[in-house]
N, C-alpha and C positions, 0 to 999 in steps of 0.2 A: 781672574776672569772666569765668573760660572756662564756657561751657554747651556739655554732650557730646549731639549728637544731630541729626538732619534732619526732624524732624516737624512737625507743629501745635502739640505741645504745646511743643516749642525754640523754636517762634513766638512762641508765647503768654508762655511764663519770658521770651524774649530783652525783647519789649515792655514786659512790667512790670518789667522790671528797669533798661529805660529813661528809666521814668515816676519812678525812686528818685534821691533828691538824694543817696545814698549809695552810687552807683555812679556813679564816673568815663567807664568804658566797659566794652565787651563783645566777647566772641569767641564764637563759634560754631562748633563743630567735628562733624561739616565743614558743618552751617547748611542752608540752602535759598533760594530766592529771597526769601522771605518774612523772614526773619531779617536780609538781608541786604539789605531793604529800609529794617530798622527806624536809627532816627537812634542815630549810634555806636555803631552794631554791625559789627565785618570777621568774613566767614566765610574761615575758614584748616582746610583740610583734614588727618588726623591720621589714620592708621591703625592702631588696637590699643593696650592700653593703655599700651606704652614710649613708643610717638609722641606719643600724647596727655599722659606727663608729660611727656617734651622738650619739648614745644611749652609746655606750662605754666611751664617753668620759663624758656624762653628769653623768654617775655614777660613773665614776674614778673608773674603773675596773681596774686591775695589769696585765691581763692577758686573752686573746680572746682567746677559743680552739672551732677551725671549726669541725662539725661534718661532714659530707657531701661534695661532692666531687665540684658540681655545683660552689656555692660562692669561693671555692679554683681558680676554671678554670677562673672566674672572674674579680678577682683581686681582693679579700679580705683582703689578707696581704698583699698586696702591697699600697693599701689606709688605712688600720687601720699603716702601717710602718711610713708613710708619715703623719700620723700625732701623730707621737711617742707615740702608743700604740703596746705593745709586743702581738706578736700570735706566736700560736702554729702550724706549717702549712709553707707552701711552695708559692712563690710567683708565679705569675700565668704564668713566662716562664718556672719554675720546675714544676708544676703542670700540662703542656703538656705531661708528664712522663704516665698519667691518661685519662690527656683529649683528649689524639688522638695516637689511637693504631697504628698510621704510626710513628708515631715521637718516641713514646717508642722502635717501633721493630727495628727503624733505630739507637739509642740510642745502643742497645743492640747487634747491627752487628759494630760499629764504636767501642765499646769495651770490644768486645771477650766474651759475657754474653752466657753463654748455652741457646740456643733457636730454636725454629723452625725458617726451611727456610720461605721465605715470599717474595710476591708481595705489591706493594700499586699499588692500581686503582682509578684512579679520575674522569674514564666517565663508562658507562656503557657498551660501545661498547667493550673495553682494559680489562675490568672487565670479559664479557664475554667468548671474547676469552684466558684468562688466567684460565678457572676454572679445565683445564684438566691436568695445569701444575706439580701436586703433587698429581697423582693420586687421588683413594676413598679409603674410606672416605677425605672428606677436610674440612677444618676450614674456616667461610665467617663470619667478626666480621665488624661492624658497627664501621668508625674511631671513632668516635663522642662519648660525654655520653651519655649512653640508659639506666641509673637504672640496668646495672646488665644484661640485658637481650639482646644485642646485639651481641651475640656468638651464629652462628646457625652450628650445626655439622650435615653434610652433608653425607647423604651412597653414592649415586650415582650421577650423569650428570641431571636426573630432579631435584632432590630435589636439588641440586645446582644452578641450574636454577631459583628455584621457590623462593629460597631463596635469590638472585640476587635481583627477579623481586623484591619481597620484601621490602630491601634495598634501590635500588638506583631509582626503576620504581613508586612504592603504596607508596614507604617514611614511612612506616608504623614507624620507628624510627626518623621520622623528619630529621633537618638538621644534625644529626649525621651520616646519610649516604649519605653524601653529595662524603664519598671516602670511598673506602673497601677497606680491608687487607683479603688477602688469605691466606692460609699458611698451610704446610701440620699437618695431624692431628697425633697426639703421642697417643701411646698405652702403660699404665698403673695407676697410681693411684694419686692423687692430695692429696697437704697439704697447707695448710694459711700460710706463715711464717711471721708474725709482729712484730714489734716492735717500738724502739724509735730510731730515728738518730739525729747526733749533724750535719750531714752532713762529718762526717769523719770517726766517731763511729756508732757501729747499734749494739742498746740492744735487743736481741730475747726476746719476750714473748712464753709460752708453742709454739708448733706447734699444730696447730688445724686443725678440718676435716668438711667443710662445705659439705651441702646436695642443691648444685642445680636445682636439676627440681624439676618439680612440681609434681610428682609420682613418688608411692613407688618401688623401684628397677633401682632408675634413669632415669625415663621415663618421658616422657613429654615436657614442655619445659621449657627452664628458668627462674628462680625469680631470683629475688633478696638473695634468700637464705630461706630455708626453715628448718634448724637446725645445731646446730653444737657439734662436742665433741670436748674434749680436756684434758691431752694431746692425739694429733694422734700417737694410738696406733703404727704404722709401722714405726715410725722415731724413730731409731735410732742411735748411736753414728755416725757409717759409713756413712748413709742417710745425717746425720746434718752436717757430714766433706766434705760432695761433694757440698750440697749447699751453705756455707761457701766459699770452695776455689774457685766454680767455677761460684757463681751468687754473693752472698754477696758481696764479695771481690773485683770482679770487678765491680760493681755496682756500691761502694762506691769510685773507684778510677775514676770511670768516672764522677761520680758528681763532683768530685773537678776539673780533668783536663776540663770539660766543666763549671764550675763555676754554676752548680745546686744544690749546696747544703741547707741544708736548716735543720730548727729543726722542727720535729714533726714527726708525725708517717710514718712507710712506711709498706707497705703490700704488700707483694711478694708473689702470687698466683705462685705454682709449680704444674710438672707435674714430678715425680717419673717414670721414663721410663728402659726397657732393657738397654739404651746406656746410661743411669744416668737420673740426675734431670736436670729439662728443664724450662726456666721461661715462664709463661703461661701469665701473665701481673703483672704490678704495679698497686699499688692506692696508692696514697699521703696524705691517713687517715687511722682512725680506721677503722675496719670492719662493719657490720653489719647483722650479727647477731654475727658475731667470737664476739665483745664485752662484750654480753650478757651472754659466754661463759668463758671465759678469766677473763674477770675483777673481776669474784667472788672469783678467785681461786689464785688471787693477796694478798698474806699481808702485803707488804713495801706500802711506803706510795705517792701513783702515781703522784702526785703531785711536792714530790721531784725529781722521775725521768723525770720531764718536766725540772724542776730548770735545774736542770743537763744537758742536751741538750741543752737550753737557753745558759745558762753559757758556753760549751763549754768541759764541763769535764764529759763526758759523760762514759769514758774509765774509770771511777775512781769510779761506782758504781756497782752493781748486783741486778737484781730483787730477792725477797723474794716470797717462793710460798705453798701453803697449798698443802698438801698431797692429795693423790688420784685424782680422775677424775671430770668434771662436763658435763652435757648433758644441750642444747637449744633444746628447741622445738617449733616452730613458728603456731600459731594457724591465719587461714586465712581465708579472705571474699569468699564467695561463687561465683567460676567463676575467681579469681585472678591465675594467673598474666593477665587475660583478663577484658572482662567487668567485673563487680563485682558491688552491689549497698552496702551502706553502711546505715548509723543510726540507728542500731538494738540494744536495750540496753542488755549489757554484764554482767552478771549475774557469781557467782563462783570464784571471783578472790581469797576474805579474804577464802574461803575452799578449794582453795589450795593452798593458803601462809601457812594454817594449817599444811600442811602436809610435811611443812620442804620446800617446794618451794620458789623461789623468782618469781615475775612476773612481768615481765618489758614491760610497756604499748611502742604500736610503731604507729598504725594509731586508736588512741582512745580521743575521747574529753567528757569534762565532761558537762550534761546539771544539771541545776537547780532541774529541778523535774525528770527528767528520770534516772538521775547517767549517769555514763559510758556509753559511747554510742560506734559502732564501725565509725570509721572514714578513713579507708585507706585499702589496699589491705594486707599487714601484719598488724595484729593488735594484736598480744599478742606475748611473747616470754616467757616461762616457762624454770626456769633452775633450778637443782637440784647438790648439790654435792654429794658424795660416796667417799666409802673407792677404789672402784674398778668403772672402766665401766658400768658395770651391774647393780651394786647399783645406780648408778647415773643416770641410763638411767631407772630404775623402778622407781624410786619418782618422774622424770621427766615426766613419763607418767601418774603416778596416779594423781600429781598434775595437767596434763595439760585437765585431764579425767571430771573434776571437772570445766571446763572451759564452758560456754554456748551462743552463739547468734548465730540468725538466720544464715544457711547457714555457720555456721564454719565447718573445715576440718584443717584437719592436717597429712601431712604424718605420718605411723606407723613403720619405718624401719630406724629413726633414730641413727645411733650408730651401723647400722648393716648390709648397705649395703657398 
């Protein structure tokens, strides 16, 4: 088993995939300290996707699972395919689903997917004069990948402006705004819904609830993900039959009549609204932090349900899930999702692993003489289980309390905004 990626989430696949009697061993590329904590796991560093199929093929791995969205956009399975090695992950004309929020929302209008109306703008002039089109509040989203943080929600005609100039004028997201997607904003509550696909089959994991801004009460602006619970408390049966019939369902029927299907994960960001559930985007992997949150509360064996989506019979299993709830909580650099400095050594992990926590390393390297250092803009994820929410969202904070280096922070309203 090689896993592509350095984060929480590489943490989180590399551990459960540890805990499967149908995995030998693991590689990590190029891993983190955390991954490379976990029992048989070696992180082996690989740069781009020819290194990383050399490296695949000189270790006669079975099986490549991409963490991260970049190497998917690529063409990661399409060169490890090409030279007959199986991955878990979508070839990089299915991975447009991700990698360019014009092509997903046009995806999604050719068939019948619940979603907001939408423009695509390719200059900035067109862009422009389209921002009054859907009223205020409006949605101004970066086609391109931006890490998560490409969605700016707009009140008014300046901040829509300045959010523009942003975009396509300062490039502050690079070539990802090379084209914007506008689209009117929905008013109500958002859930993760992931899972596994055979490309014709979609196995739902729990439904989870990420926390993205960067302040407590949903202020600020976006990360990458700042916590997550799970399951989201507000879905249910009804909530999960409307996203089913009216995103799931056709989602899955439009991969096959446009020949995008594919085995590995799919991550359907929803928008819970008055008129029903709305799809808010795709991603063509795990999540990141939802992983961190998810994966604990998994007891069948995750491994099999990749087999399974490989193979094709993906209809013919169920996932297995521990009872009660689990909380993430993301502990981060000082100044992230902006400037931020990093190498302060991280002090508190084994005091609150004590305390019934798990802690899954994300921008963390390990030095020789200083231990654990911080290395990235998210750098710790603390998740706890409970019988209840509450329970799981109290050991998640005690353990994450016990957490220390320079300049860390952590929202407080995890599980409760």
């Amino acid at each position: 088993m090689l896993i592509i990626g350095s984060g929480g989430r590489e943490h989180a696949l590399a551990q459960s995939f540890s805990e499967s009697s149908s995995v030998d061993s693991i590689i990590c590329s190029p891993g983190n300290a955390g991954t490379a904590s976990v029992e048989g796991c070696r992180n082996i560093p690989a740069s781009g996707n020819t290194e990383i199929t050399n490296l695949a093929l000189r270790e006669q791995v079975n099986l490549v699972v991409p963490g991260p969205e970049q190497p998917l956009a690529e063409g990661l399975v399409d060169e490890l395919s090409e030279a007959g090695i199986p991955a878990f992950g979508p070839p990089a004309a299915s991975a447009r689903l991700e990698a360019s929020k014009g092509f997903a929302r046009d995806f999604m209008a050719r068939n019948g997917i619940a979603t907001a109306n939408y423009i695509r703008c390719r200059d900035y002039e067109t862009a422009k004069l389209s921002l009054d089109r859907f009223g205020f509040p409006v949605v101004l989203k970066a086609d391109g990948l931006a890490a998560g943080k490409g969605v700016l929600i707009c009140a008014d005609r300046a901040e829509a402006e300045d959010a523009l100039d942003s975009v396509m004028l300062r490039r502050d997201f690079g070539s990802a705004g090379d084209e914007l997607v506008i689209e009117e904003c929905f008013v109500g509550w958002e859930t993760s819904i992931i899972g596994i696909t055979d490309g014709i089959s979609f196995l739902p994991f729990l439904p989870a609830k990420d926390h993205k801004r960067a302040g407590d009460g949903d202020t600020g602006p976006n990360t990458g993900g700042m916590g997550v619970i799970a399951p989201h408390p507000q879905v249910d049966g009804n909530v999960m039959k409307d996203i089913q019939d009216n995103i799931i369902n056709p989602t899955l029927a439009g991969l096959q009549k446009e020949n995008l299907g594919y085995a590995g994960f799919l991550f359907i960001g929803v928008m819970v609204t008055p008129r029903g559930a709305k799809t808010l985007e795709y991603n063509v992997r795990m999540g990141d932090p939802e992983a961190q949150a998810l994966l604990p509360l998994l007891s069948g064996d995750l491994n099999k349900y990749l087999e399974a989506a490989l193979e094709g019979r993906l209809a013919d299993v169920k996932p297995r899930w521990r009872g009660g709830a689990s909380c993430c909580i993301v502990a981060a650099s000082g100044g992230y999702p902006r400037n931020y400095k990093t190498g302060f050594p991280i002090k508190g992990i084994s005091d609150a692993e004590k305390t019934g926590c798990r802690v899954y390393c994300a921008g963390v390297r390990e030095d020789r003489d200083s231990g654990f250092l911080s290395a990235g803009g998210r750098v710790l994820g603390v998740t706890a289980l409970g019988e209840t929410l509450d329970d799981a969202r109290a050991l998640a904070y005690r353990g994450i309390d016990c957490i220390r280096f320079q300049n860390s922070w952590y929202r407080r309203d995890i599980g409760l905004s």
